[in-house]
C-alpha positions in Angstrom: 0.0 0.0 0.0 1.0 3.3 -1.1 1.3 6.1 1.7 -0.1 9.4 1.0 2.4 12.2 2.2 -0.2 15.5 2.1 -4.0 16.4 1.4 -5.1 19.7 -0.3 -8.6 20.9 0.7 -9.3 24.4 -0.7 -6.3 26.6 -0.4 -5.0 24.4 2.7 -1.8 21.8 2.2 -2.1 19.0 4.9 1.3 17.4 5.4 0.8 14.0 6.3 3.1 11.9 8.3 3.6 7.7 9.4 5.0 7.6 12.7 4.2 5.7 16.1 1.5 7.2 18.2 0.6 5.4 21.9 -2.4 7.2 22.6 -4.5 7.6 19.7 -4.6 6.6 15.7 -4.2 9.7 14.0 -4.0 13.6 15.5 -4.7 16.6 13.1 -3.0 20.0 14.1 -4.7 23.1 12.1 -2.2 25.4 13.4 0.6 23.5 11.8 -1.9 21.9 8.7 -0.4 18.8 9.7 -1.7 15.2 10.3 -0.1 12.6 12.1 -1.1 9.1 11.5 0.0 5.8 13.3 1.8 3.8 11.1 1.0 0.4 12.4 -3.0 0.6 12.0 -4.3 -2.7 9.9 -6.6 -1.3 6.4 -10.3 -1.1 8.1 -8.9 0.9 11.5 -6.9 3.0 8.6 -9.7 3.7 6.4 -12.2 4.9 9.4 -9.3 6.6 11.0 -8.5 8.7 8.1 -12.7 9.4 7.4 -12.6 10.8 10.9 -9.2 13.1 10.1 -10.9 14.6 7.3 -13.9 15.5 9.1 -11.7 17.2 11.2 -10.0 19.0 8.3 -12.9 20.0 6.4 -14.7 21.6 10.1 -11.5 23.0 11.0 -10.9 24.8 7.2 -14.7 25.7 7.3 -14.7 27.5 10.6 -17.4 25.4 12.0 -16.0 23.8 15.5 -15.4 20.6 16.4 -16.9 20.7 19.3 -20.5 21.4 18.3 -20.2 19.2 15.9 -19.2 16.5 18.6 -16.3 13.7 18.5 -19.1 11.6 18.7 -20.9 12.5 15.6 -17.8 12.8 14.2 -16.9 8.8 14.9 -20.2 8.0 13.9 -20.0 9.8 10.6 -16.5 8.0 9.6 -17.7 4.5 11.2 -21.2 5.3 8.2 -18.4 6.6 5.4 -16.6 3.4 5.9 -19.3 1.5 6.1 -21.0 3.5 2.7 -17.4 2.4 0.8 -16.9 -1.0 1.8 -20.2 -2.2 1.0 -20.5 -0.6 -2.1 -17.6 -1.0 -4.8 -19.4 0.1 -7.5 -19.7 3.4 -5.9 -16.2 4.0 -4.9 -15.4 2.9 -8.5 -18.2 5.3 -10.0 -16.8 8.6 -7.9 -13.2 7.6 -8.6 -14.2 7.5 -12.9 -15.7 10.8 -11.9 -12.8 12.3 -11.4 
């Protein structure tokens, strides 16, 4: 499996970096536009971790916070993404063509 190594979102560059994290899977810092993802997570844990990361990004880069949104509803909504994905190839397939 490739590694991505940065995500643009609007005018924002998210550098991304594989490294060993105790306490958590992933950990998105808007003040530096970093992310910081464990490097040992198997492919299902990865997926939803990185759903959940970009939820982050995209409330963080929209102004909306995190906290009214909830961590929570935030889990939930990369738990449903994953879910959404994995049970429907044809889709992931259909938005990749799209692009």
């Amino acid at each position: 499996m490739q590694k991505i190594h940065q995500i643009k979102y609007k005018s924002k560059m998210i550098k991304v970096y594989w490294c060993k994290l105790d306490d958590c899977f992933a950990v998105y810092d808007p003040n530096h536009f970093t992310l910081h993802i464990r490097n040992d997570l198997n492919k299902k844990i990865l997926a939803k971790t990185i759903f959940h990361e970009l939820w982050h990004i995209i409330a963080v880069t929209n102004k909306k916070e995190i906290i009214k949104i909830g961590e929570e509803k935030t889990a939930i909504l990369a738990e449903e993404f994953y879910t959404l994905f994995k049970q429907n190839p044809r889709l992931r397939k259909f938005l990749n063509d799209l692009y």
